[in-house]
C-alpha positions in Angstrom: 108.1 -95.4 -126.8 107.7 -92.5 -129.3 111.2 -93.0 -130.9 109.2 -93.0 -134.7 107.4 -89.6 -134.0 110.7 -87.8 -132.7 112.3 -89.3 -136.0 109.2 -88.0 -137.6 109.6 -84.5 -136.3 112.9 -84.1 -136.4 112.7 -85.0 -140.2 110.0 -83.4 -141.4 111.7 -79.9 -139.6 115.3 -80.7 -141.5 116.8 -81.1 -137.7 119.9 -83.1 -136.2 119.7 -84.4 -132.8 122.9 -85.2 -130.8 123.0 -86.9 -127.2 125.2 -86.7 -124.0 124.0 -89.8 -121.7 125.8 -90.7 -118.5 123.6 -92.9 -116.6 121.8 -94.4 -119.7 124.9 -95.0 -121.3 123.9 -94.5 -124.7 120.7 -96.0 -124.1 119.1 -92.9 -126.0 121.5 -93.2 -129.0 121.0 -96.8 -129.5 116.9 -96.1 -129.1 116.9 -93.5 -131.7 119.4 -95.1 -134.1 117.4 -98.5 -134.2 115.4 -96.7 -135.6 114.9 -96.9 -140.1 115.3 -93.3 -141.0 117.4 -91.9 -137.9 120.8 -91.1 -140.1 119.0 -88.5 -142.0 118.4 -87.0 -138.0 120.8 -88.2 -135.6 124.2 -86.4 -135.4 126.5 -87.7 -132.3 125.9 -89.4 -129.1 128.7 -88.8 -126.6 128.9 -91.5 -123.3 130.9 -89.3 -120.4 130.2 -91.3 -117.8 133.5 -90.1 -116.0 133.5 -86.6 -114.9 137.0 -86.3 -116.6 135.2 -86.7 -120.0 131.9 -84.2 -119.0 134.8 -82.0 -118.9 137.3 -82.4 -121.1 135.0 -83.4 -123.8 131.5 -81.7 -123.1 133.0 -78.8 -121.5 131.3 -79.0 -118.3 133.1 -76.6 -115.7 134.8 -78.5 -112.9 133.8 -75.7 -110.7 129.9 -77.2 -111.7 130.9 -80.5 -110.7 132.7 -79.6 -107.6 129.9 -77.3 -106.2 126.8 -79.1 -107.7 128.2 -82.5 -108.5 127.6 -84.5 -111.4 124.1 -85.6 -110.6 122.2 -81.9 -111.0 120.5 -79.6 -112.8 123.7 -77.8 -113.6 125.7 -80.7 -115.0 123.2 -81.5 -116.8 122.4 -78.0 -118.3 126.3 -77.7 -119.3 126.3 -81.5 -120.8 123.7 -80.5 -123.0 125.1 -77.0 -124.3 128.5 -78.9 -124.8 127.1 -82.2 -127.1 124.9 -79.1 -128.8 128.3 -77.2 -129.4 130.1 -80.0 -130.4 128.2 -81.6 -132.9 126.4 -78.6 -134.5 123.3 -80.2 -134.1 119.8 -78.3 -134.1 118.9 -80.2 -130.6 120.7 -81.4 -127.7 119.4 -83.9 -124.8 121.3 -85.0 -121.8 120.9 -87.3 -118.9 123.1 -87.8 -115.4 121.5 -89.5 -112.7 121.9 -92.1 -110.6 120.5 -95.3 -111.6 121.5 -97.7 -108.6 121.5 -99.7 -107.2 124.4 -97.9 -105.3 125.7 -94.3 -105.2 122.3 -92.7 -103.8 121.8 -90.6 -100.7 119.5 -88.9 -98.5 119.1 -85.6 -101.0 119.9 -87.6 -104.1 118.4 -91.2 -104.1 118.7 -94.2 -106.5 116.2 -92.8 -109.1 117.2 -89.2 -109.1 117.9 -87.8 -112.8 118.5 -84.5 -114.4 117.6 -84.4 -118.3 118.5 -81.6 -120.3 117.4 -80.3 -123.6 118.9 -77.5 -125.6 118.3 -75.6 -128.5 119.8 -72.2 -130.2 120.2 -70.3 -126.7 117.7 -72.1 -124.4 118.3 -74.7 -122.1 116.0 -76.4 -120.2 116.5 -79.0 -117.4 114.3 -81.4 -115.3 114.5 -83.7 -112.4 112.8 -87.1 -112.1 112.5 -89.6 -109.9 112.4 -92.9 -111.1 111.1 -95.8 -109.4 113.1 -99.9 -110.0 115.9 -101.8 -110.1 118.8 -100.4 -112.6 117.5 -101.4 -115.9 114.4 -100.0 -115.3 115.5 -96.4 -114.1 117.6 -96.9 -117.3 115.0 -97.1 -119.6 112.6 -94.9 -117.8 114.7 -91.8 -118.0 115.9 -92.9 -122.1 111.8 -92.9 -122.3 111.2 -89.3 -120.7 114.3 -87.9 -122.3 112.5 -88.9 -125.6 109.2 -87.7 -124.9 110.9 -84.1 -123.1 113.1 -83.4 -127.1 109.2 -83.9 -127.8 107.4 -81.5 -126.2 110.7 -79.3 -126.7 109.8 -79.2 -129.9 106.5 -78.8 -130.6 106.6 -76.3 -127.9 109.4 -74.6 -129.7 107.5 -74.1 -133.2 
């Protein structure tokens, strides 16, 4: 995993990061702050794995959830903008999915995430499907969600 070269980056820019992790239940957090070095970069990690909490804490609309559910683009769009606007960090990256080995369905499978990034006013969000049992969806989507801040960033500058 590139956890040391996000550390890096974010470091060497003077950035925070914060999370908002649902599926990975603070997975990413725990990957970046095992890290030597990661309190000079890492702000907050939030855990709303309960849509009560995307709300009430990450401001996700219930109208999002409701029409979209939590598992979409959309959710995880607003999850990132929320952590990004609570924390005051520079850069924001949020994961919902569905990990297993229950809860999938025909138009949302075991596998499918949505991981967001966002930064000042942009927001991006994409959808993966993950292949394995739970831990390794898990760690798969912690993975990409490291590699996407990433290329976010050395996209971005």
């Amino acid at each position: 995993m590139k956890t040391e070269e996000l550390i890096a980056l974010l470091t060497s820019r003077k950035m925070k990061i914060s999370t908002a992790e649902s599926c990975t239940g603070g997975l990413i957090a725990q990957i970046i702050t095992s890290i030597a070095g990661a309190s000079a970069v890492f702000d907050c990690g939030i855990i709303a794995y309960l849509n009560k909490i995307k709300e009430s804490i990450l401001g996700v609309s219930a109208k999002t959830l409701s029409e979209f559910g939590a598992v979409s683009k959309q959710t995880a769009a607003e999850m990132a903008q929320g952590v990004l606007a609570l924390s005051g960090a520079d850069v924001a990256v949020s994961v919902t999915g569905i990990a297993g080995p229950g809860g999938g369905s025909v138009d949302k499978p075991v596998g499918t995430v949505f991981i967001g990034i966002s930064s000042g006013s942009k927001t991006e969000v994409k959808k993966f499907l993950f292949k394995g049992d739970r831990e390794s969806v898990r760690n798969q989507t912690a993975a990409a969600a490291i590699d996407m801040v990433i290329a976010n960033l050395q996209d971005s500058f």
